[in-house]
N, CA, C and O atoms as a Maestro MAE file, in Angstrom:
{
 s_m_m2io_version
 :::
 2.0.0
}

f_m_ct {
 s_m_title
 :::
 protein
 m_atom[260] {
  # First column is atom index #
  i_m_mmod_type
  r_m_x_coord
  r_m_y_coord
  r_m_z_coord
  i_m_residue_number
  s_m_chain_name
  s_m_pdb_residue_name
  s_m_pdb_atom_name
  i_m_atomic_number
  :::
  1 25 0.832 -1.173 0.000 1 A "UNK " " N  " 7
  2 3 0.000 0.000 0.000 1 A "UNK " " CA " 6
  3 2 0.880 1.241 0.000 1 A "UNK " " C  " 6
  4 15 1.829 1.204 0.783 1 A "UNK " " O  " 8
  5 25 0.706 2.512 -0.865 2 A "UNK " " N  " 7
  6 3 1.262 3.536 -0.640 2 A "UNK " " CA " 6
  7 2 1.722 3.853 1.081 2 A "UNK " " C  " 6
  8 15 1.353 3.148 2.021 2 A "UNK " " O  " 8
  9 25 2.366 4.747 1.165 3 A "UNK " " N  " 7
  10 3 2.721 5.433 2.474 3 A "UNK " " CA " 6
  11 2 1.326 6.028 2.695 3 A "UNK " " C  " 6
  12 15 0.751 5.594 3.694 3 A "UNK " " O  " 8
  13 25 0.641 6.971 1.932 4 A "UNK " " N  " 7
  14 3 -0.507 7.608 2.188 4 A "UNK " " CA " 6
  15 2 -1.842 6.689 3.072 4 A "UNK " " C  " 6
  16 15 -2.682 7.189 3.820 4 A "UNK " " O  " 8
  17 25 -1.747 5.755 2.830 5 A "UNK " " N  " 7
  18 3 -2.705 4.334 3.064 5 A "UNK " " CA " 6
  19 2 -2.619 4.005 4.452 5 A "UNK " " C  " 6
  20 15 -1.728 3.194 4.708 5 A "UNK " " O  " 8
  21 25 -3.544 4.556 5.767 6 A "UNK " " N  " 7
  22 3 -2.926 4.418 7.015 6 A "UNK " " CA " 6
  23 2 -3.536 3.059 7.240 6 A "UNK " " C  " 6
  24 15 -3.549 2.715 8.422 6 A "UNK " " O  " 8
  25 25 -3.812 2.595 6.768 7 A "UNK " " N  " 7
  26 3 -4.616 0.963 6.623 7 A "UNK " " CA " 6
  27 2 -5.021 0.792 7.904 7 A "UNK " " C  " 6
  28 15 -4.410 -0.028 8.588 7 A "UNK " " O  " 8
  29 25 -6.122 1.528 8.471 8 A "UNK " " N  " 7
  30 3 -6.566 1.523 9.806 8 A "UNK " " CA " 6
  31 2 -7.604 0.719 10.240 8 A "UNK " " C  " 6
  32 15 -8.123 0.743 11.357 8 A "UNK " " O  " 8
  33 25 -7.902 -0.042 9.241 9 A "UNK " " N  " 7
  34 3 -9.454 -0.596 9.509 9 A "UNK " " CA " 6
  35 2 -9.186 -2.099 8.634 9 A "UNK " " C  " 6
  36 15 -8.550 -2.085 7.579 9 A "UNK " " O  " 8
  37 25 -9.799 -3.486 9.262 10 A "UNK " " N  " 7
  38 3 -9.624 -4.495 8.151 10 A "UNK " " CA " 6
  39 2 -11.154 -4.668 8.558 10 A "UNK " " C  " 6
  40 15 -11.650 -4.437 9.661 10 A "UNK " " O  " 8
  41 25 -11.839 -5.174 7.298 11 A "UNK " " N  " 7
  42 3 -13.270 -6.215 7.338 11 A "UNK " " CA " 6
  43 2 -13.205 -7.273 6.932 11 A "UNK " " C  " 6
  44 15 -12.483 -7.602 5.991 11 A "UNK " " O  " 8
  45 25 -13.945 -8.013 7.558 12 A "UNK " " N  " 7
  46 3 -14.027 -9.055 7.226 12 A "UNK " " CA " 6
  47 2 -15.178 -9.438 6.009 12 A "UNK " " C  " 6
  48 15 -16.368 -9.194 6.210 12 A "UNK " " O  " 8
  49 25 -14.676 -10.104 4.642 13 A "UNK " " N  " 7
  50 3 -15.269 -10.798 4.176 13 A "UNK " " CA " 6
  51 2 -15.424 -12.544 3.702 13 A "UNK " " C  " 6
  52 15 -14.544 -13.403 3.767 13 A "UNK " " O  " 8
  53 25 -16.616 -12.668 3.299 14 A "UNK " " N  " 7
  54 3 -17.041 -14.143 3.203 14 A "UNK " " CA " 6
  55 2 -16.791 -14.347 1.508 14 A "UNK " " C  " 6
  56 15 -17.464 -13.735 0.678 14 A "UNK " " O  " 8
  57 25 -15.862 -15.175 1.205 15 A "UNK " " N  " 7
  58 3 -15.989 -16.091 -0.357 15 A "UNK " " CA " 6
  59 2 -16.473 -16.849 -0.195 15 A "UNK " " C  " 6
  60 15 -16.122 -17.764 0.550 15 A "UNK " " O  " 8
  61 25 -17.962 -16.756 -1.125 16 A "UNK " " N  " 7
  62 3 -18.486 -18.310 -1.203 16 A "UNK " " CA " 6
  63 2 -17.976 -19.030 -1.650 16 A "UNK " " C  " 6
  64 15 -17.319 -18.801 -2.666 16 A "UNK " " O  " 8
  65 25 -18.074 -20.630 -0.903 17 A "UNK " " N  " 7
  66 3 -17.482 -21.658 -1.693 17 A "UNK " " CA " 6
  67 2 -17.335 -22.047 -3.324 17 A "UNK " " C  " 6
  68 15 -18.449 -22.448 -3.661 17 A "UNK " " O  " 8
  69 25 -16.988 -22.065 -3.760 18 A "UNK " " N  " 7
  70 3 -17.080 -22.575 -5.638 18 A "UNK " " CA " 6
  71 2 -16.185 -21.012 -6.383 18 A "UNK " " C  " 6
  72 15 -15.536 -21.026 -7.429 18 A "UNK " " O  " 8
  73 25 -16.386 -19.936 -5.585 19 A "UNK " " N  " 7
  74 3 -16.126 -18.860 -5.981 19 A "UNK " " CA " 6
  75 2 -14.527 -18.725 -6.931 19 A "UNK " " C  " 6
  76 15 -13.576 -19.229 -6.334 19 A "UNK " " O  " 8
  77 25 -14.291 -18.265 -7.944 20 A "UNK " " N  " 7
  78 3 -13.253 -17.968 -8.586 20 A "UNK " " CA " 6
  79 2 -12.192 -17.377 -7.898 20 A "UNK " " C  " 6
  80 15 -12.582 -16.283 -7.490 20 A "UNK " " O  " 8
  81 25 -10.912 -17.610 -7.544 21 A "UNK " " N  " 7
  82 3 -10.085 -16.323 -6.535 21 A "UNK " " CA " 6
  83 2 -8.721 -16.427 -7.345 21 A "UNK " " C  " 6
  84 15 -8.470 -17.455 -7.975 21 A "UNK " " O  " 8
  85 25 -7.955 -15.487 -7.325 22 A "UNK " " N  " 7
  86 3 -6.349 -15.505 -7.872 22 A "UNK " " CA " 6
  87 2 -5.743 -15.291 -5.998 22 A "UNK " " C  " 6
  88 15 -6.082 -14.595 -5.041 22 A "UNK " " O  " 8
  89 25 -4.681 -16.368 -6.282 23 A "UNK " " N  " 7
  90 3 -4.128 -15.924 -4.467 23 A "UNK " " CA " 6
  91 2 -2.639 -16.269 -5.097 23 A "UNK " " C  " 6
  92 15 -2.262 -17.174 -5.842 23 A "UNK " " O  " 8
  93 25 -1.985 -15.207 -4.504 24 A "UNK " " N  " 7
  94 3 -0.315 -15.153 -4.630 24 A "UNK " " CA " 6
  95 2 0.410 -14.218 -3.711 24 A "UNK " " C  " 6
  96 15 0.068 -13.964 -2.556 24 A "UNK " " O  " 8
  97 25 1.426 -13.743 -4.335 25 A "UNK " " N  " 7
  98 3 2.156 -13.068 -2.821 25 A "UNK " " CA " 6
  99 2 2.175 -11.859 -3.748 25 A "UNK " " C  " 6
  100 15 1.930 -11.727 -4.947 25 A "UNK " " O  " 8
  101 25 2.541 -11.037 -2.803 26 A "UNK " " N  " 7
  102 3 2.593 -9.423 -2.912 26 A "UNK " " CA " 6
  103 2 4.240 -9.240 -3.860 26 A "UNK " " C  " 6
  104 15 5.193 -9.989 -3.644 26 A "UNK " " O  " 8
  105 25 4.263 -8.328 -4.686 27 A "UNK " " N  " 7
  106 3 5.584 -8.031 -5.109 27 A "UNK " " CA " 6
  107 2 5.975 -6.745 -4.492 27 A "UNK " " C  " 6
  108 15 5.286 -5.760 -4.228 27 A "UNK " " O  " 8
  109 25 7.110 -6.952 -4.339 28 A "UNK " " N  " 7
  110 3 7.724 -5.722 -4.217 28 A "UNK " " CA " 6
  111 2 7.652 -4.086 -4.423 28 A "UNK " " C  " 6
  112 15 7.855 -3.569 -5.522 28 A "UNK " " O  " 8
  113 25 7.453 -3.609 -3.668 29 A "UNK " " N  " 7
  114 3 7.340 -1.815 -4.092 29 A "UNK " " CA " 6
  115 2 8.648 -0.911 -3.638 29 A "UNK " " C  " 6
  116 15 8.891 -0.543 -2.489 29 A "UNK " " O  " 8
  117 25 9.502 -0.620 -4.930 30 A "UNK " " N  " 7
  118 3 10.670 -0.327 -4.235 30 A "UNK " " CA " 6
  119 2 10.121 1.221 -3.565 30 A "UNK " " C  " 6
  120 15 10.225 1.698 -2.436 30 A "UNK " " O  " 8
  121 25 9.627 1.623 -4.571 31 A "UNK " " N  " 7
  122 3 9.023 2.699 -4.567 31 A "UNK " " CA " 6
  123 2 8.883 3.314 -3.062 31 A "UNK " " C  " 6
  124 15 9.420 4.152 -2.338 31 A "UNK " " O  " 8
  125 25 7.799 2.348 -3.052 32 A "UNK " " N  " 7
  126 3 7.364 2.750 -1.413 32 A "UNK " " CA " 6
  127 2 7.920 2.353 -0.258 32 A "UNK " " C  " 6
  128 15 7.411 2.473 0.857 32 A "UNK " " O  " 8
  129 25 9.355 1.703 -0.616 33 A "UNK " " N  " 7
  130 3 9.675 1.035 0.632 33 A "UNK " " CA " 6
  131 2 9.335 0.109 0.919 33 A "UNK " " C  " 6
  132 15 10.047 -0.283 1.843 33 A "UNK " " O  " 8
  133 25 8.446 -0.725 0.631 34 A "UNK " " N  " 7
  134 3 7.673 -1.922 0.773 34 A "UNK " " CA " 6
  135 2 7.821 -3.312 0.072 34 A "UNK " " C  " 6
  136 15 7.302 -3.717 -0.968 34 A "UNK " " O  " 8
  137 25 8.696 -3.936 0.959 35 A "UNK " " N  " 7
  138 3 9.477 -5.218 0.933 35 A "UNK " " CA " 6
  139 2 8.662 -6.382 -0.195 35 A "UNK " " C  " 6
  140 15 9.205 -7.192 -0.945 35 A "UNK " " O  " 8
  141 25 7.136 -6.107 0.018 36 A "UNK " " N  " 7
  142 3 6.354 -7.451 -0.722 36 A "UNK " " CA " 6
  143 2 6.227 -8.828 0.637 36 A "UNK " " C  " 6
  144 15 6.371 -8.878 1.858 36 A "UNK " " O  " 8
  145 25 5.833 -9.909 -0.620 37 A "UNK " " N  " 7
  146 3 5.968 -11.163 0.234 37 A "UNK " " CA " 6
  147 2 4.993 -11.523 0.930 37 A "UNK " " C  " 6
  148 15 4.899 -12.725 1.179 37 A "UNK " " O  " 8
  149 25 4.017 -10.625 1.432 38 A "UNK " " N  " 7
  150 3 2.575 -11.284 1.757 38 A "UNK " " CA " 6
  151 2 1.664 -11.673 1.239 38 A "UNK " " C  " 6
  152 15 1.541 -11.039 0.191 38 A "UNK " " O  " 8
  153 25 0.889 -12.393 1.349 39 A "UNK " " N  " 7
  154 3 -0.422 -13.281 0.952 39 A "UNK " " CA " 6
  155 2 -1.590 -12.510 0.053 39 A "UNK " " C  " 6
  156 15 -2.392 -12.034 0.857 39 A "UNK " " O  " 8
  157 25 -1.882 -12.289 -0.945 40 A "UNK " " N  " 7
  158 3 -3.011 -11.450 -1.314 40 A "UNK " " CA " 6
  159 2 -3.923 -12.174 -2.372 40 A "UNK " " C  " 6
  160 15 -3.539 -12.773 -3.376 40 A "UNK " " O  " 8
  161 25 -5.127 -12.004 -1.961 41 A "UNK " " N  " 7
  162 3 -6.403 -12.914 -3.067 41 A "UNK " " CA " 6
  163 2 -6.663 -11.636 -3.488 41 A "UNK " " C  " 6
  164 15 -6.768 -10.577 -2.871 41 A "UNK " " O  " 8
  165 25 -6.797 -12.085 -5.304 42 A "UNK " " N  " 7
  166 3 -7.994 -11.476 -6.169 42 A "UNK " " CA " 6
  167 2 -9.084 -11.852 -6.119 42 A "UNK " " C  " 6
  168 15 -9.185 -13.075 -6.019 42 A "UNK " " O  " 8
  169 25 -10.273 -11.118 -6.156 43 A "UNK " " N  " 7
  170 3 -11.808 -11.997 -6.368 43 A "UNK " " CA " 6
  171 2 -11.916 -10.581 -7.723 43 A "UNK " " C  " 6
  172 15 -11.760 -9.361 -7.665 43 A "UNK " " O  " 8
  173 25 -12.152 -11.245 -8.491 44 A "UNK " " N  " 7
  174 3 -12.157 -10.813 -10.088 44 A "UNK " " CA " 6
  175 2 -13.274 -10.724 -10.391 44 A "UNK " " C  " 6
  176 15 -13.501 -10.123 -11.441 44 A "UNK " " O  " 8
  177 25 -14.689 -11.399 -9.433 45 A "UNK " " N  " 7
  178 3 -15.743 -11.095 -9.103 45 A "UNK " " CA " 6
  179 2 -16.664 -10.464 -8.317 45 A "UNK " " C  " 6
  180 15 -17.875 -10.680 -8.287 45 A "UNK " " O  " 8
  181 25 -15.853 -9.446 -7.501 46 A "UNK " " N  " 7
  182 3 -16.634 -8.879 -6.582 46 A "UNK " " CA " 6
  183 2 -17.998 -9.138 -5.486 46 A "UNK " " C  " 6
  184 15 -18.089 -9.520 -4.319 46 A "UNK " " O  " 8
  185 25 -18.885 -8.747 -6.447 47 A "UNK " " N  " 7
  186 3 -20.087 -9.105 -6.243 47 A "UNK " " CA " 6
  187 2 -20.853 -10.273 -5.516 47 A "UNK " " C  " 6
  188 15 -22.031 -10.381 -5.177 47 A "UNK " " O  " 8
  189 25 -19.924 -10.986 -5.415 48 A "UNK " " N  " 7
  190 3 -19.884 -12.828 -4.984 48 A "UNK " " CA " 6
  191 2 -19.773 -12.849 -3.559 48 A "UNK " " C  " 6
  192 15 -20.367 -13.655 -2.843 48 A "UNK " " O  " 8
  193 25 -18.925 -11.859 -3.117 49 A "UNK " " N  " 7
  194 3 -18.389 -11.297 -1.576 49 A "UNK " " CA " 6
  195 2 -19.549 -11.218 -0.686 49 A "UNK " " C  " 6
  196 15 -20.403 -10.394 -1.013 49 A "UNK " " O  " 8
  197 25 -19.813 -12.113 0.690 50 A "UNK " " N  " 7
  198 3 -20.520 -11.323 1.296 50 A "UNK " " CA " 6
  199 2 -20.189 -10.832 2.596 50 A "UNK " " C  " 6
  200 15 -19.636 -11.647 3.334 50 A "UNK " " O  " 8
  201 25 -20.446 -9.424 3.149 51 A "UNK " " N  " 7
  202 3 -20.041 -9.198 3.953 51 A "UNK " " CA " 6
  203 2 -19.998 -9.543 5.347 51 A "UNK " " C  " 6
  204 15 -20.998 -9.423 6.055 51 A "UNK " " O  " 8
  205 25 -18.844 -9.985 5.801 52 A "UNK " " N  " 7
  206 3 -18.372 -10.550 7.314 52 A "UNK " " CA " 6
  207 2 -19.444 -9.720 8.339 52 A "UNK " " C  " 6
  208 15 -20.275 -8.828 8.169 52 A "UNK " " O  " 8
  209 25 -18.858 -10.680 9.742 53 A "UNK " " N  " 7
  210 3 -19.398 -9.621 11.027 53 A "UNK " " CA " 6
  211 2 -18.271 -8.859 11.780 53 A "UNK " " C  " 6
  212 15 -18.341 -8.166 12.795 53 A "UNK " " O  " 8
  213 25 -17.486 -9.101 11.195 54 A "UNK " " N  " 7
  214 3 -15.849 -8.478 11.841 54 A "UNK " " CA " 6
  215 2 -15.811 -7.177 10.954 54 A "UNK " " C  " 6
  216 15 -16.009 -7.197 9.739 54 A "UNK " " O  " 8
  217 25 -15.525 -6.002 11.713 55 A "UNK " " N  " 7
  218 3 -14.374 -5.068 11.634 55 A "UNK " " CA " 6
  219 2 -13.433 -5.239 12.362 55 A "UNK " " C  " 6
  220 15 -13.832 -5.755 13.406 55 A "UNK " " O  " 8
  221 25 -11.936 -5.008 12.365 56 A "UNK " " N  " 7
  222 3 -11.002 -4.589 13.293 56 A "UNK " " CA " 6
  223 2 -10.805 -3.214 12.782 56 A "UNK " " C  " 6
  224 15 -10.980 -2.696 11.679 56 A "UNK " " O  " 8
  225 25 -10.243 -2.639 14.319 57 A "UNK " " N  " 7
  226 3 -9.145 -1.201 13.850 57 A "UNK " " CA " 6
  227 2 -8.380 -1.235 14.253 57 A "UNK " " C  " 6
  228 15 -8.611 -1.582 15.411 57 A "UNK " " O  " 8
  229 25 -6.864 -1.019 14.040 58 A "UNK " " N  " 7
  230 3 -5.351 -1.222 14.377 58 A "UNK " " CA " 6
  231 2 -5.105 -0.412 14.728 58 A "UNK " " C  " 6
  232 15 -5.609 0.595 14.231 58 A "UNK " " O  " 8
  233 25 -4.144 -0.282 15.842 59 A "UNK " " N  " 7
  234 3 -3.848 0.933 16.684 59 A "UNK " " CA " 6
  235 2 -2.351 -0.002 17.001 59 A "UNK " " C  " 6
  236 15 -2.356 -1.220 17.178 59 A "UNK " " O  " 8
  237 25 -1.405 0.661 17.019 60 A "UNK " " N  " 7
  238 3 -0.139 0.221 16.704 60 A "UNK " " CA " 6
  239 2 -0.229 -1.207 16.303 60 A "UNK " " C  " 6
  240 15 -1.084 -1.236 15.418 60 A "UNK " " O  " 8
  241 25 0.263 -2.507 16.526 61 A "UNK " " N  " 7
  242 3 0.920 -3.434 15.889 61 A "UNK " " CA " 6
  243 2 -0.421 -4.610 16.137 61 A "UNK " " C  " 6
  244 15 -0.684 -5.266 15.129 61 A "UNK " " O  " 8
  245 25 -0.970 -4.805 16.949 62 A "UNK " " N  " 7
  246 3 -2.173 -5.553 17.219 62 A "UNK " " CA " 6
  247 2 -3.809 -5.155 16.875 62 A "UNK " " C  " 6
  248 15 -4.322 -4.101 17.251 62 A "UNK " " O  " 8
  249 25 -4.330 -5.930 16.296 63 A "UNK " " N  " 7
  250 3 -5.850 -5.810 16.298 63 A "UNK " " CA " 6
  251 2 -6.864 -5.755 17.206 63 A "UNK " " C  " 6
  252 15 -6.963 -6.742 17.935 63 A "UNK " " O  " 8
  253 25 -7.968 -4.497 17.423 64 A "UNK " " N  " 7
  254 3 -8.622 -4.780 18.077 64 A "UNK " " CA " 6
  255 2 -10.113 -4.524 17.736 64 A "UNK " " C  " 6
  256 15 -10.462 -3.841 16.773 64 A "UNK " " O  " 8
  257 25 -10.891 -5.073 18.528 65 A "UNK " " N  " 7
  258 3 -12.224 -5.173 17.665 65 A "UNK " " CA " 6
  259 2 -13.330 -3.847 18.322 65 A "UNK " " C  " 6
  260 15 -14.450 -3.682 17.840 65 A "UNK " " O  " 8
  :::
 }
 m_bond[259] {
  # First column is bond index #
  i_m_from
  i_m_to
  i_m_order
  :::
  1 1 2 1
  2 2 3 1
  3 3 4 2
  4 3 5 1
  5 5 6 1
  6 6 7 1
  7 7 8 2
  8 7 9 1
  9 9 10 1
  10 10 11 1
  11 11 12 2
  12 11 13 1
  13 13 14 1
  14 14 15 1
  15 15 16 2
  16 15 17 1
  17 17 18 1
  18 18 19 1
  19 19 20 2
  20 19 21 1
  21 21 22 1
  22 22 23 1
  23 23 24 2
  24 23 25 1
  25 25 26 1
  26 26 27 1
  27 27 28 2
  28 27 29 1
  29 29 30 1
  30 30 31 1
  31 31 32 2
  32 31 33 1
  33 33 34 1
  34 34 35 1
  35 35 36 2
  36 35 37 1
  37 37 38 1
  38 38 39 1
  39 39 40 2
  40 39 41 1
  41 41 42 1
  42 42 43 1
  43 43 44 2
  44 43 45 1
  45 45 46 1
  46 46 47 1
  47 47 48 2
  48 47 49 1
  49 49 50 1
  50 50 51 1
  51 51 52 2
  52 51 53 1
  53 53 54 1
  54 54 55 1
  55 55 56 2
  56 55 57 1
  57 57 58 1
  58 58 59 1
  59 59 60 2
  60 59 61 1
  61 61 62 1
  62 62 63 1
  63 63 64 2
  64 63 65 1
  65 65 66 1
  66 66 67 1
  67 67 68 2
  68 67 69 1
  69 69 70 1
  70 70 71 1
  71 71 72 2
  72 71 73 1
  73 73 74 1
  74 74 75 1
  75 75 76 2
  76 75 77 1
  77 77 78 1
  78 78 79 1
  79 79 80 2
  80 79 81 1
  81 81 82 1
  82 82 83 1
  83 83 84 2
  84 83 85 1
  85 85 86 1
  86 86 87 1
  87 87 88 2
  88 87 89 1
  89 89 90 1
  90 90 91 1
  91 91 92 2
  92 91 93 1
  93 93 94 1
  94 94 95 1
  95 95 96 2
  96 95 97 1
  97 97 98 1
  98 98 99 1
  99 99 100 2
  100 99 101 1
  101 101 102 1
  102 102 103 1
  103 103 104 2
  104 103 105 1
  105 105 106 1
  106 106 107 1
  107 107 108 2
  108 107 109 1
  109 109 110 1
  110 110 111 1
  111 111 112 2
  112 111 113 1
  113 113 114 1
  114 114 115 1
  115 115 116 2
  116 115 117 1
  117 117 118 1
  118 118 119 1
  119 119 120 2
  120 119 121 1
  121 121 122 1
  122 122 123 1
  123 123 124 2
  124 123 125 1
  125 125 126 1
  126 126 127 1
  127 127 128 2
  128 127 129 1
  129 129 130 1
  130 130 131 1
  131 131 132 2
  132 131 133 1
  133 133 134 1
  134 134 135 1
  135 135 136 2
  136 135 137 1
  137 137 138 1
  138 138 139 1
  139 139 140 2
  140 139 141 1
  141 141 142 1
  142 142 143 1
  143 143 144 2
  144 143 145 1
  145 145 146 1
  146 146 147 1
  147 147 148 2
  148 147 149 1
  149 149 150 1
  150 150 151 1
  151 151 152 2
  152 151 153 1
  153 153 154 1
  154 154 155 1
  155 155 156 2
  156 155 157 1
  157 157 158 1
  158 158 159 1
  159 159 160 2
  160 159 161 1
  161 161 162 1
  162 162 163 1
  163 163 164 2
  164 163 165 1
  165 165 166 1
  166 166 167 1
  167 167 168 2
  168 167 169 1
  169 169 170 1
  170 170 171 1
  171 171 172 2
  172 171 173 1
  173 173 174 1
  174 174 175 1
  175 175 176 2
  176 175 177 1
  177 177 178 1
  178 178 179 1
  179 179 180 2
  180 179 181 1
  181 181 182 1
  182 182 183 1
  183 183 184 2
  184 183 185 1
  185 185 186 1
  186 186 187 1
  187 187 188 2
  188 187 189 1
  189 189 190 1
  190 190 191 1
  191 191 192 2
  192 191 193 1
  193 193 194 1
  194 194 195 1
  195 195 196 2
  196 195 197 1
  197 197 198 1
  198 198 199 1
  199 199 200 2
  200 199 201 1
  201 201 202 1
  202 202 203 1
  203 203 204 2
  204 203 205 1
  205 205 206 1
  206 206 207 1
  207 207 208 2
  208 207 209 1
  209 209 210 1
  210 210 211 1
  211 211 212 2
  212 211 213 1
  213 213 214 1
  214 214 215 1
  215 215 216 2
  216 215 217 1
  217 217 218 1
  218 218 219 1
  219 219 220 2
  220 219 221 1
  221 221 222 1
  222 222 223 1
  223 223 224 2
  224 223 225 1
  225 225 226 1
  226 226 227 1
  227 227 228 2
  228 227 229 1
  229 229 230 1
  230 230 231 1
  231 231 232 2
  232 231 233 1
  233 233 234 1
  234 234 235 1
  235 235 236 2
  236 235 237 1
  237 237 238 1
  238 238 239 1
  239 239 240 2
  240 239 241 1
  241 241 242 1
  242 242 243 1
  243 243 244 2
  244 243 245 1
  245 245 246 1
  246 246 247 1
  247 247 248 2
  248 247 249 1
  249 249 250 1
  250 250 251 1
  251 251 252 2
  252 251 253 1
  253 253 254 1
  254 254 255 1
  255 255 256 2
  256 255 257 1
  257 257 258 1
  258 258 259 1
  259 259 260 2
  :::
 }
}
């Protein structure tokens, strides 16, 4: 994610089973400083998503609900 991106909030969503997904790892952003290497799904379908009962909001290094 850019620097600008305070990524303060995660939700939770539901893929239905059968659902289409691309899952691979993150590349590199020299750009931003940002090493890569984590886990990230495409859903190329959106719409398919339904929404979780989880929000978190992050406040330094741990999640809280």
């Amino acid at each position: 994610m850019p620097p600008t991106n305070k990524a303060e909030k995660v939700q939770e969503w539901i893929i239905p089973k059968g659902t289409k997904v691309l899952d691979g790892t993150v590349a590199p952003h020299e750009e931003w400083g940002r090493p890569g290497g984590a886990r990230q799904i495409f859903v190329p379908n959106p719409e398919m998503l339904k929404e979780g009962k989880n929000t978190w909001y992050l406040k330094g290094t741990s999640y809280t609900k």
